[in-house]
mmCIF file of the N, C-alpha and C atoms, coordinates in Angstrom:
data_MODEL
# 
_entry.id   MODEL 
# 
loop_
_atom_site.group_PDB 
_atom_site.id 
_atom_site.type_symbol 
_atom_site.label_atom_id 
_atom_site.label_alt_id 
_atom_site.label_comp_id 
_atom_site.label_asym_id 
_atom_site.label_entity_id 
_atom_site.label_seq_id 
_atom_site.pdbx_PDB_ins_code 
_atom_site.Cartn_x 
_atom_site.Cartn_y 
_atom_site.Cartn_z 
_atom_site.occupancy 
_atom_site.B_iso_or_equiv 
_atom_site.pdbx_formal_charge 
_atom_site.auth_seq_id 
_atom_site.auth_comp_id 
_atom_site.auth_asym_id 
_atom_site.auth_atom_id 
_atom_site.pdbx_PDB_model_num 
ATOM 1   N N  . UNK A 1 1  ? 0.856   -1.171 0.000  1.00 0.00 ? 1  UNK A N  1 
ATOM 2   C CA . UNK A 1 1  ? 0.000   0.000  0.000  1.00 0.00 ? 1  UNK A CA 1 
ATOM 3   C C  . UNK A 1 1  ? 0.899   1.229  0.000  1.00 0.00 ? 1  UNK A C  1 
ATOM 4   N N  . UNK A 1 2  ? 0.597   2.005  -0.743 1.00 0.00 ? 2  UNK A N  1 
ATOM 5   C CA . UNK A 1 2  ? 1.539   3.231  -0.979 1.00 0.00 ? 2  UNK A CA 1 
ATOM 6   C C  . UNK A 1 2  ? 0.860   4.491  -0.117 1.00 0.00 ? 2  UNK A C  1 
ATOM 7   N N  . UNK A 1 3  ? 1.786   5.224  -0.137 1.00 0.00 ? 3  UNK A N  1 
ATOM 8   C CA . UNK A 1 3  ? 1.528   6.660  0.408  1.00 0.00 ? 3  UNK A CA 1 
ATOM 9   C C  . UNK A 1 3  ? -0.177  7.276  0.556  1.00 0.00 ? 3  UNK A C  1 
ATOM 10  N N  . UNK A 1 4  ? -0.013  7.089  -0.434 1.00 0.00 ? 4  UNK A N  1 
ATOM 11  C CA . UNK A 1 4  ? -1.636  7.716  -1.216 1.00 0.00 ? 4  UNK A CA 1 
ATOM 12  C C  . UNK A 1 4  ? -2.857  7.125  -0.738 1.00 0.00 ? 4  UNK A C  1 
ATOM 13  N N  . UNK A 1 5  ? -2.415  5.941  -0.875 1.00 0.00 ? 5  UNK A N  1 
ATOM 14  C CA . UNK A 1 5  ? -3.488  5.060  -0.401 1.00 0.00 ? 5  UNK A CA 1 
ATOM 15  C C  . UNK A 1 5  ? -3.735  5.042  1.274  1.00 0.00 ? 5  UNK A C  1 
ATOM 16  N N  . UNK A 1 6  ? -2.498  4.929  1.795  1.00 0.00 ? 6  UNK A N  1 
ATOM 17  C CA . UNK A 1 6  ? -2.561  5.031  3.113  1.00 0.00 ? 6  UNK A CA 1 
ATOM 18  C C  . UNK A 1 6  ? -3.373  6.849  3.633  1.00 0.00 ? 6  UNK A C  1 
ATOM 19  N N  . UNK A 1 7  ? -2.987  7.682  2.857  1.00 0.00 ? 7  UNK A N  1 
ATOM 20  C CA . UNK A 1 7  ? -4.038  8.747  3.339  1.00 0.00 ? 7  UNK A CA 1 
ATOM 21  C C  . UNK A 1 7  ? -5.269  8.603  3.055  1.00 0.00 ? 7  UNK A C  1 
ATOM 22  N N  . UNK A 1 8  ? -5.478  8.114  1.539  1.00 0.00 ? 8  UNK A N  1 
ATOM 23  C CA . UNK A 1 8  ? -7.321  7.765  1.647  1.00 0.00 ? 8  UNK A CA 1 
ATOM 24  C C  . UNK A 1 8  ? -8.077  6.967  2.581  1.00 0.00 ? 8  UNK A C  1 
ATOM 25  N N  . UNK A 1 9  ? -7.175  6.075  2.958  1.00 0.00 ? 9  UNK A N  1 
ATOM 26  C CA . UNK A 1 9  ? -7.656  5.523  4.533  1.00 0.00 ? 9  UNK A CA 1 
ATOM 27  C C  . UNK A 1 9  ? -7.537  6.199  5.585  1.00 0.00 ? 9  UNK A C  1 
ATOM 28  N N  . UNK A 1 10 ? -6.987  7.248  5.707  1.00 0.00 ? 10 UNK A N  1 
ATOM 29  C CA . UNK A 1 10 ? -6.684  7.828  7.084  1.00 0.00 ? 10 UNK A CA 1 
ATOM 30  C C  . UNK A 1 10 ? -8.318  8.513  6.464  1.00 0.00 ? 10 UNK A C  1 
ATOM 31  N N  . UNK A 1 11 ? -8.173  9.461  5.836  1.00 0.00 ? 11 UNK A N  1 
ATOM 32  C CA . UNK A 1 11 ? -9.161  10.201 5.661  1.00 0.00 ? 11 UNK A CA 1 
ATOM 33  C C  . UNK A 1 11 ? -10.406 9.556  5.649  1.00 0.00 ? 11 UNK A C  1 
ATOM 34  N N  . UNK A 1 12 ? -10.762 8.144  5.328  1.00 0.00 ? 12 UNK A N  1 
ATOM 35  C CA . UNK A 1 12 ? -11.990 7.957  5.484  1.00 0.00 ? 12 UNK A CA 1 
ATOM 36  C C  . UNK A 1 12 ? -12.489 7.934  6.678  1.00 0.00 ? 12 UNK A C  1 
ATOM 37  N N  . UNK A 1 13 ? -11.348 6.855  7.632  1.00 0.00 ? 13 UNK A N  1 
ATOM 38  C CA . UNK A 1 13 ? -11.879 6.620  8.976  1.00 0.00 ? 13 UNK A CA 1 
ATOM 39  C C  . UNK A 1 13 ? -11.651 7.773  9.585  1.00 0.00 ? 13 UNK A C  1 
ATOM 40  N N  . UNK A 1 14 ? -11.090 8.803  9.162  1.00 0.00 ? 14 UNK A N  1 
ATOM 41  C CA . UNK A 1 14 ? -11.672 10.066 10.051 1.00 0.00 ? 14 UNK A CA 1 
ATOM 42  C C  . UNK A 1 14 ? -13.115 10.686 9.842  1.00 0.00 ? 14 UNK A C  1 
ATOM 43  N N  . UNK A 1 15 ? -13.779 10.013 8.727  1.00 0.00 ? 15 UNK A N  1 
ATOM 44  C CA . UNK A 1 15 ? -14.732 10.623 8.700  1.00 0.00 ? 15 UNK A CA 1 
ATOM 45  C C  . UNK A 1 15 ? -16.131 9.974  9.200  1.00 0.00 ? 15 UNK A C  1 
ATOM 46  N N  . UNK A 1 16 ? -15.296 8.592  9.771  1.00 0.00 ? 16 UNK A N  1 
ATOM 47  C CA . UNK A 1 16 ? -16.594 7.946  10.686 1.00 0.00 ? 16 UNK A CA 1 
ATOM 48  C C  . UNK A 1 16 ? -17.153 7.676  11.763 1.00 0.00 ? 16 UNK A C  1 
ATOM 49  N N  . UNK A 1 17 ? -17.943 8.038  12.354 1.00 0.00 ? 17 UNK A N  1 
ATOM 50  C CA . UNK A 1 17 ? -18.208 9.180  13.228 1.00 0.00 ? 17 UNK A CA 1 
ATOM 51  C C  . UNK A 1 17 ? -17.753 8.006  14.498 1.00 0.00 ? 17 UNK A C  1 
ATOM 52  N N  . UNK A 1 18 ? -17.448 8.738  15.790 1.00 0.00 ? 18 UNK A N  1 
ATOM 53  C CA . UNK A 1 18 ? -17.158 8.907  16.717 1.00 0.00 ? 18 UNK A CA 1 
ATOM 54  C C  . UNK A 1 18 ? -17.593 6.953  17.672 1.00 0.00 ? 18 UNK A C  1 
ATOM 55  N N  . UNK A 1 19 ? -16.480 6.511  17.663 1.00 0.00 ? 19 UNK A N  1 
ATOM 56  C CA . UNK A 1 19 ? -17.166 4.796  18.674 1.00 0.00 ? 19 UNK A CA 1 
ATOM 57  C C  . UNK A 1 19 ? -17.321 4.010  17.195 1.00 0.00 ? 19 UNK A C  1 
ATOM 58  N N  . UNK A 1 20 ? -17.552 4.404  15.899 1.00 0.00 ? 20 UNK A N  1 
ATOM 59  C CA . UNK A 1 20 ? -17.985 3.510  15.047 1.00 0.00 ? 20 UNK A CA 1 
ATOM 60  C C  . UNK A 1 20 ? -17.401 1.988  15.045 1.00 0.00 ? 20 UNK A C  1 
ATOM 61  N N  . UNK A 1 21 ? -17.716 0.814  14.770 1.00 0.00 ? 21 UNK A N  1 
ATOM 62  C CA . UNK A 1 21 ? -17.199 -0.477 14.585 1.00 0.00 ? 21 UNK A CA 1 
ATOM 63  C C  . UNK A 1 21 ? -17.746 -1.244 13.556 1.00 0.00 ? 21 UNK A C  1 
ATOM 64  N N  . UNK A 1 22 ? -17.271 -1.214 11.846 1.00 0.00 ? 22 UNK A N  1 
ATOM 65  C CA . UNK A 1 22 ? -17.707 -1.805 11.401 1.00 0.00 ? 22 UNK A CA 1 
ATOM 66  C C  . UNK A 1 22 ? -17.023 -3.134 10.795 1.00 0.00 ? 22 UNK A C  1 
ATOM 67  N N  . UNK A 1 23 ? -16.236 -3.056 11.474 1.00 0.00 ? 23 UNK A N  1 
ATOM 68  C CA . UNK A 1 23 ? -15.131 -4.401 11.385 1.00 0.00 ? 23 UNK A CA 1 
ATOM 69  C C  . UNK A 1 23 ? -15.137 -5.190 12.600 1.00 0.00 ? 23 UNK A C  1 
ATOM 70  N N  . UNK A 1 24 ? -16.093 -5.569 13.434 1.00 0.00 ? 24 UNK A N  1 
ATOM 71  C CA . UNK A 1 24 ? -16.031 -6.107 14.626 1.00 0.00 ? 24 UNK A CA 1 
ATOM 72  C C  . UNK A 1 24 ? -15.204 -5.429 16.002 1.00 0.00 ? 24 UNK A C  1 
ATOM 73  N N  . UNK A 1 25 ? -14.677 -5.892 16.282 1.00 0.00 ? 25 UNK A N  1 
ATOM 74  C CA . UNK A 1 25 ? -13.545 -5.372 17.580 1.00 0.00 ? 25 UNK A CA 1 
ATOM 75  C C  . UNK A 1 25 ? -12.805 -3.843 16.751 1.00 0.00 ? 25 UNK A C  1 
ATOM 76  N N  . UNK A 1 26 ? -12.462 -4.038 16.126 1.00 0.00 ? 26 UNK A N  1 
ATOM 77  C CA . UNK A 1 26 ? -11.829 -2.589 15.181 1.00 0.00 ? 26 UNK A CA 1 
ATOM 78  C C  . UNK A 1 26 ? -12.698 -1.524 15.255 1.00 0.00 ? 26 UNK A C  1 
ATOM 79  N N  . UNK A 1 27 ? -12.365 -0.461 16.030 1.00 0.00 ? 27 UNK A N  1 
ATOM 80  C CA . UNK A 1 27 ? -13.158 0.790  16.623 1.00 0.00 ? 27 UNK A CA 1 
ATOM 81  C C  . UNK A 1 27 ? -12.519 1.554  15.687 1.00 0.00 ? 27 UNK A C  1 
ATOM 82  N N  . UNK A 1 28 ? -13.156 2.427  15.455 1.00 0.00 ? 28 UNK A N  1 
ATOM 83  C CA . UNK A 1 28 ? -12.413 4.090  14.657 1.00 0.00 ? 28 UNK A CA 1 
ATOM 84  C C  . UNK A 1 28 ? -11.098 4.323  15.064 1.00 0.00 ? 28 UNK A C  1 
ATOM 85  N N  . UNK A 1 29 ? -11.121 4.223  16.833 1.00 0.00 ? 29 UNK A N  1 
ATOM 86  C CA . UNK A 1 29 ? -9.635  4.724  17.559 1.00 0.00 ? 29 UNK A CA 1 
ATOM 87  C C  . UNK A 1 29 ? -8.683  3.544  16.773 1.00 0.00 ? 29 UNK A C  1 
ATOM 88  N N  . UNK A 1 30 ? -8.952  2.312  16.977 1.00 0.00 ? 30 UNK A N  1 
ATOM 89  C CA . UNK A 1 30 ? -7.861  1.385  16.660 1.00 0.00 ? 30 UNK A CA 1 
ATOM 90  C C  . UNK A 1 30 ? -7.461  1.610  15.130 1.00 0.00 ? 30 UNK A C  1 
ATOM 91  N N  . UNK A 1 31 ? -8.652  1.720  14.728 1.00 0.00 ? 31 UNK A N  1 
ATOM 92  C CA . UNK A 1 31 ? -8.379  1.527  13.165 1.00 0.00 ? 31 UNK A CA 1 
ATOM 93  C C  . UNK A 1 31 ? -7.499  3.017  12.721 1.00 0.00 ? 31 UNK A C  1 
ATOM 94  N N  . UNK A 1 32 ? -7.616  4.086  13.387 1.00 0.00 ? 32 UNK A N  1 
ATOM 95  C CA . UNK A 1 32 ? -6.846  5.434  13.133 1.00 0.00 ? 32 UNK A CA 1 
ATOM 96  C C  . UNK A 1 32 ? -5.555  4.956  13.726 1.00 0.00 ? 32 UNK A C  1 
ATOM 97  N N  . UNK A 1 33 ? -5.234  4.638  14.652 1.00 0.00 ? 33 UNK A N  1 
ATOM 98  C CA . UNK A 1 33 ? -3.949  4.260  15.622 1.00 0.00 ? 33 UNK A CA 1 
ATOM 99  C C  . UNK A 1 33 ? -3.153  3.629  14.420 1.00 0.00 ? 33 UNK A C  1 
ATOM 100 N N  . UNK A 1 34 ? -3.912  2.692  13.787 1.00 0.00 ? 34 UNK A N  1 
ATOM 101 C CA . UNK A 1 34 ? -3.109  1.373  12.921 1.00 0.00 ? 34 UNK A CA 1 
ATOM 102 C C  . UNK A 1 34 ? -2.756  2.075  11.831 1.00 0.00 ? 34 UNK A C  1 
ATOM 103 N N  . UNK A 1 35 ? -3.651  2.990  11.553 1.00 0.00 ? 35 UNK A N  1 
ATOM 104 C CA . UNK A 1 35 ? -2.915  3.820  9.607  1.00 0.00 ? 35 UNK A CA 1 
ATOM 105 C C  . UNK A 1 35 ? -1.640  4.618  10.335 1.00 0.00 ? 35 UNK A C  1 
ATOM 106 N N  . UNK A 1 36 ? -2.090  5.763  11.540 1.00 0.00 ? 36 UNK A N  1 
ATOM 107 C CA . UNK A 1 36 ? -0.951  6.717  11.924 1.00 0.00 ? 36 UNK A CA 1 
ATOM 108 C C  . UNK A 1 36 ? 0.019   5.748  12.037 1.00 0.00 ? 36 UNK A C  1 
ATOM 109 N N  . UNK A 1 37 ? 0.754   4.519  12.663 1.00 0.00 ? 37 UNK A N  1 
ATOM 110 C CA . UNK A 1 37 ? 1.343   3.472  12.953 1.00 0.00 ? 37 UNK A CA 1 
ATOM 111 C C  . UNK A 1 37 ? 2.492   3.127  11.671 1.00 0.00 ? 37 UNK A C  1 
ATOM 112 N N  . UNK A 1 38 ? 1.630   3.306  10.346 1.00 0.00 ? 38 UNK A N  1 
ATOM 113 C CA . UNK A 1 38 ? 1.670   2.381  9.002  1.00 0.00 ? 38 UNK A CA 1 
ATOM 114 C C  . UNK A 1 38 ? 2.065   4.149  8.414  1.00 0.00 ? 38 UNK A C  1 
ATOM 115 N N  . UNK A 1 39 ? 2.002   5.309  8.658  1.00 0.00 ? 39 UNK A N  1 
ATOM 116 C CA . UNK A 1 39 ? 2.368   6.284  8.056  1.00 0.00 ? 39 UNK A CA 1 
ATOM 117 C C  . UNK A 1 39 ? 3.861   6.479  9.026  1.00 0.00 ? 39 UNK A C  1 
ATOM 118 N N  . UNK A 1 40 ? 4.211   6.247  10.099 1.00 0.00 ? 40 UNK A N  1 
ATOM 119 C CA . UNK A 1 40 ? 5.226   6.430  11.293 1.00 0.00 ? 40 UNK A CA 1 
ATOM 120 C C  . UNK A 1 40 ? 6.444   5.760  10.272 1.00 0.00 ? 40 UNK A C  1 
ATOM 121 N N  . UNK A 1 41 ? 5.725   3.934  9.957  1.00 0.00 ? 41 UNK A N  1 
ATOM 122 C CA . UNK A 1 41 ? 6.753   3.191  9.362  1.00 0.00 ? 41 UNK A CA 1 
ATOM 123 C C  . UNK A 1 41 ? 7.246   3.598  8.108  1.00 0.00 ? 41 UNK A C  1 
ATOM 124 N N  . UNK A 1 42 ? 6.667   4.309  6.803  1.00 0.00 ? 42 UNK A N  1 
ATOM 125 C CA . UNK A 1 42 ? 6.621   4.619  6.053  1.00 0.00 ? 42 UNK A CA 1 
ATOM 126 C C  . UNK A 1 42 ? 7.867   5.444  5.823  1.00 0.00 ? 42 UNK A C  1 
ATOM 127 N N  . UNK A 1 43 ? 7.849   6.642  7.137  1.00 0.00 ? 43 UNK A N  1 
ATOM 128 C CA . UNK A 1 43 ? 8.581   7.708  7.106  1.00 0.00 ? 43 UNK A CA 1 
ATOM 129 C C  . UNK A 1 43 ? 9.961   7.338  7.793  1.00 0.00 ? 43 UNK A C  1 
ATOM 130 N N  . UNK A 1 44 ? 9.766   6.402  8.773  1.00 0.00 ? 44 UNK A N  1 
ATOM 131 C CA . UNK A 1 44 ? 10.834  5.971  9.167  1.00 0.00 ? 44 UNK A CA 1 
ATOM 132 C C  . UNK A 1 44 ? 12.040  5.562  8.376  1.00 0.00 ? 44 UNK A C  1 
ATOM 133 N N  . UNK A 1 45 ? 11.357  4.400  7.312  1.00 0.00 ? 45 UNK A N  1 
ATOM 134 C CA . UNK A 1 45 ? 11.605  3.485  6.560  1.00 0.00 ? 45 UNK A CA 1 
ATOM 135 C C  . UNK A 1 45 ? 12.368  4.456  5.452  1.00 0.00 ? 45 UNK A C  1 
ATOM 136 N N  . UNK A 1 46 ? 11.672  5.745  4.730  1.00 0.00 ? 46 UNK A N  1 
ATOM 137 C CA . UNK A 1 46 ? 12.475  6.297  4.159  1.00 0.00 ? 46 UNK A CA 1 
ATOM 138 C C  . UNK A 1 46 ? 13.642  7.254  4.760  1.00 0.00 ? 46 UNK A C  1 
ATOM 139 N N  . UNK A 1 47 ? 13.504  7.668  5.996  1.00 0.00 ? 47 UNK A N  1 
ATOM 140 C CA . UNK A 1 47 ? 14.579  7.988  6.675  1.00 0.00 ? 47 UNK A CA 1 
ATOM 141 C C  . UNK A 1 47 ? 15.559  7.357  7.004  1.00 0.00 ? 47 UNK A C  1 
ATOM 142 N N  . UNK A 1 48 ? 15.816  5.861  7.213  1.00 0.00 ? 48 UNK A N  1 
ATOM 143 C CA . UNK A 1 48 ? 16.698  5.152  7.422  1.00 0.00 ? 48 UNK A CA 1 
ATOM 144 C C  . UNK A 1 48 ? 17.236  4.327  5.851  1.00 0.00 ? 48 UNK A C  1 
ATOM 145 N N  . UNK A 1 49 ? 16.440  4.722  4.791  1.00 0.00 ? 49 UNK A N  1 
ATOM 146 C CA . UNK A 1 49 ? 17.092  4.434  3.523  1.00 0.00 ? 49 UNK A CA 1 
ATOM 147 C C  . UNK A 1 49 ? 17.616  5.691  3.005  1.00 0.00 ? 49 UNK A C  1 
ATOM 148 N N  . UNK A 1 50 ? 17.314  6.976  3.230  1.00 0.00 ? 50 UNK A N  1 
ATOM 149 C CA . UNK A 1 50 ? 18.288  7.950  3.160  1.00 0.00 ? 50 UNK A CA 1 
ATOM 150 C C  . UNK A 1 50 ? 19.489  7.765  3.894  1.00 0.00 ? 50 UNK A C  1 
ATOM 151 N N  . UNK A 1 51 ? 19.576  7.597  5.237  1.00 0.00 ? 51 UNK A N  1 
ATOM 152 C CA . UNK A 1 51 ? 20.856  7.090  5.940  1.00 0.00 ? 51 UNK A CA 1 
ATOM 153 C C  . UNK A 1 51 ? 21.552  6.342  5.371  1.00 0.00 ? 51 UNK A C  1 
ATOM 154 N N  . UNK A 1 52 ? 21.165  5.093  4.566  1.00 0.00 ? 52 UNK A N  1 
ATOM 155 C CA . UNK A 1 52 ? 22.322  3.990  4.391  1.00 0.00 ? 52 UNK A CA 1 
ATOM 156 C C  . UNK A 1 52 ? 22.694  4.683  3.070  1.00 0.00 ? 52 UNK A C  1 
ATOM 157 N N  . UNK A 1 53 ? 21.935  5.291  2.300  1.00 0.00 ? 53 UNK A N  1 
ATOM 158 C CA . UNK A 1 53 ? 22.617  6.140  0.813  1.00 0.00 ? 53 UNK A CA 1 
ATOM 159 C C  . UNK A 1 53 ? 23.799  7.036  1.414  1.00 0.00 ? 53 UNK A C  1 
ATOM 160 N N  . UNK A 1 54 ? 23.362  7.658  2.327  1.00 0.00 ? 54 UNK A N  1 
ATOM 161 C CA . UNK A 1 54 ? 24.277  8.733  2.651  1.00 0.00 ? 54 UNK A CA 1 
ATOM 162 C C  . UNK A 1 54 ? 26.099  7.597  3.048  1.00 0.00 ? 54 UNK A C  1 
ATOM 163 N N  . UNK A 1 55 ? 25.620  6.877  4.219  1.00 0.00 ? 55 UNK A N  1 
ATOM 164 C CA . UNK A 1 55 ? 26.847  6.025  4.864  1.00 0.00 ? 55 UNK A CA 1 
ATOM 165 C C  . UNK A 1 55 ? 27.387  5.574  3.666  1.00 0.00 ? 55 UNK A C  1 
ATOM 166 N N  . UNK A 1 56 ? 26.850  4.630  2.425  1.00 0.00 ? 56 UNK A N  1 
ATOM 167 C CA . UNK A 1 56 ? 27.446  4.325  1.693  1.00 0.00 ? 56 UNK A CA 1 
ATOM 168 C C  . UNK A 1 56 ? 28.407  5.242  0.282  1.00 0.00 ? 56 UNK A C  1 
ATOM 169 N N  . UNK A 1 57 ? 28.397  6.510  0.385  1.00 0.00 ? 57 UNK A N  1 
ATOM 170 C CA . UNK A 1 57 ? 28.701  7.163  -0.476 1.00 0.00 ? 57 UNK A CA 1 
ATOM 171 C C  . UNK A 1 57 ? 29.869  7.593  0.919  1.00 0.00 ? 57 UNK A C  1 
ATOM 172 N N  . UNK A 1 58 ? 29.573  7.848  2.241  1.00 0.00 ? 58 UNK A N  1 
ATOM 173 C CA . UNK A 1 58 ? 30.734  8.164  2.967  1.00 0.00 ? 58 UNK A CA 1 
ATOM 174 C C  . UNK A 1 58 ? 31.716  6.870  2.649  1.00 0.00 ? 58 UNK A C  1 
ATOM 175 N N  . UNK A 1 59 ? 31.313  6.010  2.337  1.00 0.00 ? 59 UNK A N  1 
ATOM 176 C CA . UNK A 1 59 ? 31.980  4.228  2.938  1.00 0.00 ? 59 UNK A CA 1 
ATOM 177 C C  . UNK A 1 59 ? 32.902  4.509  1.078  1.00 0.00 ? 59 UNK A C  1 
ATOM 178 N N  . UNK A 1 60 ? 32.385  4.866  0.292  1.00 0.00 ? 60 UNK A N  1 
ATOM 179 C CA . UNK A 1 60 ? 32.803  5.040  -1.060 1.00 0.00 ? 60 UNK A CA 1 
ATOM 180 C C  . UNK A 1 60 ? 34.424  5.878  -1.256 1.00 0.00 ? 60 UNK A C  1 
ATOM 181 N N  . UNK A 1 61 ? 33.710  7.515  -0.293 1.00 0.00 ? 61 UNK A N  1 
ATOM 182 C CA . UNK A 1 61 ? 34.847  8.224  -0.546 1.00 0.00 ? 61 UNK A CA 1 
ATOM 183 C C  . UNK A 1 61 ? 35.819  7.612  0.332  1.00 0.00 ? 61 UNK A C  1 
ATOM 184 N N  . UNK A 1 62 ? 35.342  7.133  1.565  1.00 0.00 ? 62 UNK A N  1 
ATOM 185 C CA . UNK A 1 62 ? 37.395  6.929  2.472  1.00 0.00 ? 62 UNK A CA 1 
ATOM 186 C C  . UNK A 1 62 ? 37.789  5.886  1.389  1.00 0.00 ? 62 UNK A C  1 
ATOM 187 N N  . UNK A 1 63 ? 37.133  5.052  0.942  1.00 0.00 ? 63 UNK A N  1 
ATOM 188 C CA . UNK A 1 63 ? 38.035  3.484  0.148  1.00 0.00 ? 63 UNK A CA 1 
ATOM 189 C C  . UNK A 1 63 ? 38.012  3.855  -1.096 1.00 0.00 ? 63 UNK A C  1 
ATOM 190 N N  . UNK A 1 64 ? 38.126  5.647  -1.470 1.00 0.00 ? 64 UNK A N  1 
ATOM 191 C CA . UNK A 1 64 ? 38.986  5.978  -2.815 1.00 0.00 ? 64 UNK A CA 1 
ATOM 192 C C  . UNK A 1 64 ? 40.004  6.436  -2.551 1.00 0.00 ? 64 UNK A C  1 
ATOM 193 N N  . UNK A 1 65 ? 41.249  6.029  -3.827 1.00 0.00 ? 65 UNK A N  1 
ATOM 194 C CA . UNK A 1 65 ? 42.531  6.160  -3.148 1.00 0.00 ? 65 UNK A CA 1 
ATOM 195 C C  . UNK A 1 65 ? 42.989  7.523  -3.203 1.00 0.00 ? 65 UNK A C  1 
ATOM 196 N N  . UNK A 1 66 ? 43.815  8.548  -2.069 1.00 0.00 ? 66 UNK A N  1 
ATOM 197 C CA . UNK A 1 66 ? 44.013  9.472  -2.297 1.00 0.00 ? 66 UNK A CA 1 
ATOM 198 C C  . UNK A 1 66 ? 45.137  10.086 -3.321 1.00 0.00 ? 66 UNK A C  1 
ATOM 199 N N  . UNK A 1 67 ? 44.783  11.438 -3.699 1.00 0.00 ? 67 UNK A N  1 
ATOM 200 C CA . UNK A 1 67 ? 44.903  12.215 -4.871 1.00 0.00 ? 67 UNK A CA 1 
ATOM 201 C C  . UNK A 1 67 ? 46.668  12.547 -4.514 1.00 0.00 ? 67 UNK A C  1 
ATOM 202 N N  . UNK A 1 68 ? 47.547  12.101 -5.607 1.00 0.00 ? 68 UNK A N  1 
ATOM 203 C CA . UNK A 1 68 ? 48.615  12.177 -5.465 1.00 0.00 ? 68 UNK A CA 1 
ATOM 204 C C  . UNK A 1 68 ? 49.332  13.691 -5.578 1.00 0.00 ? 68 UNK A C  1 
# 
């Protein structure tokens, strides 16, 4: 599920009203908790794949040989 999609879900179940349960045990609160949760990982996930781009371009320049 991509970005996009994950907001059209946020946005729906925000728009259903207050205690709703139409998934059994899955309340509005849980079901909002679980997208914010799934948007947390998302951002994480691209923050820590910016990190390893970055480390590996550091890991690149020390193991080029220096300029005579």
């Amino acid at each position: 599920m991509g970005d996009h999609e994950l907001e059209q879900l946020r946005r729906s179940i925000a728009m259903l009203p207050p205690g709703h349960s139409s998934a059994g045990p899955l309340t509005k609160d849980a079901a909002t908790a679980v997208v914010q949760e799934a948007i947390r990982a998302r951002r994480e996930e691209a923050r820590y794949r910016k990190v390893v781009v970055q480390l590996r371009a550091a890991l690149n320049t020390l193991s080029e040989p220096a300029p005579s």
